[in-house]
C-alpha positions as CSV (number, residue, x, y, z in Angstrom):
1,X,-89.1,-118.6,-30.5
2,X,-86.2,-117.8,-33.2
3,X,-83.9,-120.4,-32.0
4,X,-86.9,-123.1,-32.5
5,X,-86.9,-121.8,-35.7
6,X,-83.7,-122.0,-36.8
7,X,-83.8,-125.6,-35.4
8,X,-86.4,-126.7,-37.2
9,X,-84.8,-125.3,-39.9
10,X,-81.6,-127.2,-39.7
11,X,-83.3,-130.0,-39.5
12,X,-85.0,-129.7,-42.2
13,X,-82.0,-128.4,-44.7
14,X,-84.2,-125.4,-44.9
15,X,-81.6,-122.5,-42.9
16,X,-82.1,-120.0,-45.2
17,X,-86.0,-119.9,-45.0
18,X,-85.5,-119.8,-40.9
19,X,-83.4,-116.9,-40.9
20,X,-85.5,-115.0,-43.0
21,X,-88.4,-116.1,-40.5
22,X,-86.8,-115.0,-37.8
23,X,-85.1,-111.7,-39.6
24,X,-89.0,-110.9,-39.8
25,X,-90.3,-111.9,-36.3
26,X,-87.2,-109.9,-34.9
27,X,-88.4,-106.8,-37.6
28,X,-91.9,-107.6,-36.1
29,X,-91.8,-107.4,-32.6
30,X,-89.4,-104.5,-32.6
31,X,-91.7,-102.3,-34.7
32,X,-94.9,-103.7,-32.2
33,X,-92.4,-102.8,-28.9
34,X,-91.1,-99.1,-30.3
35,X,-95.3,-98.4,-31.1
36,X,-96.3,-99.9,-27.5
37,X,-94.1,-96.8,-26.3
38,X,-95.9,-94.4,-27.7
39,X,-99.4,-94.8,-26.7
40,X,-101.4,-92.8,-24.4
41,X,-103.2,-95.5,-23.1
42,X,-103.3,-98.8,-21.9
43,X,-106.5,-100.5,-22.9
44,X,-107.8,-103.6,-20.4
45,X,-108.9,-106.1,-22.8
46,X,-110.7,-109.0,-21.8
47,X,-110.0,-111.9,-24.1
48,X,-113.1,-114.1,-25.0
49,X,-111.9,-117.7,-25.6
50,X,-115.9,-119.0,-25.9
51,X,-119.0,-117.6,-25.3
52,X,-121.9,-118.8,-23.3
53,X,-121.6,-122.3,-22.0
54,X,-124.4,-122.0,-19.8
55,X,-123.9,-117.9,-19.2
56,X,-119.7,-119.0,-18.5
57,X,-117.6,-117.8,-20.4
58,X,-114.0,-119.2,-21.0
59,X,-111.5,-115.9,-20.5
60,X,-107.8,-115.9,-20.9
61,X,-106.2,-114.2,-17.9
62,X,-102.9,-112.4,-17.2
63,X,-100.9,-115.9,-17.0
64,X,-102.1,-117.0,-20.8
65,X,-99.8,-116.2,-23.8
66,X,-102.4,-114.1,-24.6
67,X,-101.7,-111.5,-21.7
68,X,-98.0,-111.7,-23.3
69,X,-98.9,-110.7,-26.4
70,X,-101.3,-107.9,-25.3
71,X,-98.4,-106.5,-23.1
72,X,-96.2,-106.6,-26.0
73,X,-99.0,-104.5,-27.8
74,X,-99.5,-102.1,-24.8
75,X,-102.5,-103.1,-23.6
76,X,-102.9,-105.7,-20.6
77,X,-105.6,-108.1,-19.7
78,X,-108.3,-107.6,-17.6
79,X,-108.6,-110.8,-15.1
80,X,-106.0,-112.4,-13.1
81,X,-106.6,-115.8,-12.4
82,X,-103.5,-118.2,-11.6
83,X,-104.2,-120.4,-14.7
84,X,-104.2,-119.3,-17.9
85,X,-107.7,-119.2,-18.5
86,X,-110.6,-119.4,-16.5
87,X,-114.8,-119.8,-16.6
88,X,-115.9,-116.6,-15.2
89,X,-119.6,-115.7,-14.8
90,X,-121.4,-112.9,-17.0
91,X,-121.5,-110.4,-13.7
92,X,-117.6,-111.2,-13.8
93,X,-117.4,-110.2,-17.6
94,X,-119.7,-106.7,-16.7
95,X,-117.7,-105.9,-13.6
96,X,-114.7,-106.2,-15.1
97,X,-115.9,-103.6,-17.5
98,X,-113.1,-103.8,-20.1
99,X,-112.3,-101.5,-23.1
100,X,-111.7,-103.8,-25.5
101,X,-113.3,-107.4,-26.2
102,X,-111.5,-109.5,-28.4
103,X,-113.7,-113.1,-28.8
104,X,-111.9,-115.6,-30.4
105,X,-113.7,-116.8,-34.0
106,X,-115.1,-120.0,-31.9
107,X,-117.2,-117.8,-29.7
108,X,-117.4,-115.0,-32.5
109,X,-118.5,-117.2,-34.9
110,X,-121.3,-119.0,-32.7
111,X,-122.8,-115.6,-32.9
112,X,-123.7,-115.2,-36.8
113,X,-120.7,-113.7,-37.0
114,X,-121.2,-111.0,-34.5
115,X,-124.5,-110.1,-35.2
116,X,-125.8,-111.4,-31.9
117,X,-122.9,-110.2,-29.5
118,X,-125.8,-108.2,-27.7
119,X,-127.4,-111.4,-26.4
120,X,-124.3,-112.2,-24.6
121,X,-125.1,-111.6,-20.6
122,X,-122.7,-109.2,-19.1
123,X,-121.2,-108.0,-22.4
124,X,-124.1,-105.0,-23.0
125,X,-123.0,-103.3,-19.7
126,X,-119.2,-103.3,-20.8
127,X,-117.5,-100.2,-22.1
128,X,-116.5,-102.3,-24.8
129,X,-119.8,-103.1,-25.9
130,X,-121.1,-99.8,-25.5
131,X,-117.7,-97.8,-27.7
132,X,-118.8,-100.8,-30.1
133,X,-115.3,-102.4,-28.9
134,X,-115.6,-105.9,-30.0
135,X,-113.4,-107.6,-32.3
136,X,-112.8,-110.8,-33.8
137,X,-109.8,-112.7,-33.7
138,X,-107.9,-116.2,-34.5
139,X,-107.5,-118.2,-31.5
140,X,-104.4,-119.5,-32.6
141,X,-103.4,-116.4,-32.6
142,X,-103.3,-115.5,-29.5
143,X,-102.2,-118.7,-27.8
144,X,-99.4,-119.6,-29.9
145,X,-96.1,-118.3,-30.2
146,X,-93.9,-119.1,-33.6
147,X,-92.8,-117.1,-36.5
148,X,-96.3,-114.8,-37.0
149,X,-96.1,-113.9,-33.4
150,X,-94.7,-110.1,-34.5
151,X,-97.2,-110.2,-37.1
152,X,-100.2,-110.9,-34.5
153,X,-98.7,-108.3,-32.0
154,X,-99.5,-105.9,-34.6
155,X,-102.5,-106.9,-35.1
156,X,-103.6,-106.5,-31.8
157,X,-102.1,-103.2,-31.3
158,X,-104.4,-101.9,-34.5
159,X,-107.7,-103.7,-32.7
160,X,-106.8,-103.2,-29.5
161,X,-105.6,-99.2,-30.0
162,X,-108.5,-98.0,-32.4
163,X,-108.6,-94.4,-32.5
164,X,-105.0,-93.9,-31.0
165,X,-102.2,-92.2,-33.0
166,X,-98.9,-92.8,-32.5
């Protein structure tokens, strides 16, 4: 990602403003991989791209950015699929039983901004759901990699590791 930075900042006569970008990715990502050491526990996360499209639900699997990033924060995803993402049914979503749900603000949002995450099939039976495990996050975020990547690690690490010191 740096070195796309730095080109885009040649290109645009702004090199001073890239390395500082990528000074703080670089800053970013090593504080997000020195905490990922230090956890106790490696959460499964299951990543909710959007909710309920007659009862499917659009996950991001172990092949999305997404999965990268949650490595990168010590947790992994919860469903392996060989594309990135994948509609999964809501007896998927329950048996894969996840500790933490993070629903992207398109699905999030649908749902009066959380307040109705219990209609969602599948969720209620979740240890997620149930440890009140649900969080909201930008789906840009999670599926694009550039100079807030670092910044989004760390993010995730604090959602995704909620009552973990480290």
């Amino acid at each position: 990602t740096d070195s796309l930075i730095r080109e885009m900042g040649k290109y645009f006569g702004k090199e001073k403003k890239a390395d500082s970008l990528c000074e703080k990715l670089n800053a970013d990502m090593k504080f997000a991989s020195e905490n990922a050491t230090k956890y106790k526990t490696k959460p499964k996360v299951l990543i909710i791209h959007f909710g309920r499209a007659n009862n499917v639900y659009l996950v991001m699997t172990k092949k999305s950015k997404a999965a990268k990033m949650l490595e990168w924060a010590g947790g992994e995803v919860a469903v392996e699929d060989e594309k990135g993402m994948k509609q999964l049914s809501p007896e998927i979503i329950a048996k894969a039983d996840p500790d933490i749900i993070l629903l992207t603000d398109f699905g999030y949002d649908k749902l009066k901004g959380g307040k109705e995450i219990n209609l969602l099939p599948g969720i209620s039976s979740t240890k997620a759901y149930k440890n009140n495990y649900i969080f909201r996050i930008e789906e840009h975020d999670l599926v694009y990699l550039g100079p807030r990547t670092g910044e989004n690690v760390l993010l995730i690490q604090k959602l995704i590791h909620p009552n973990e010191k480290k």
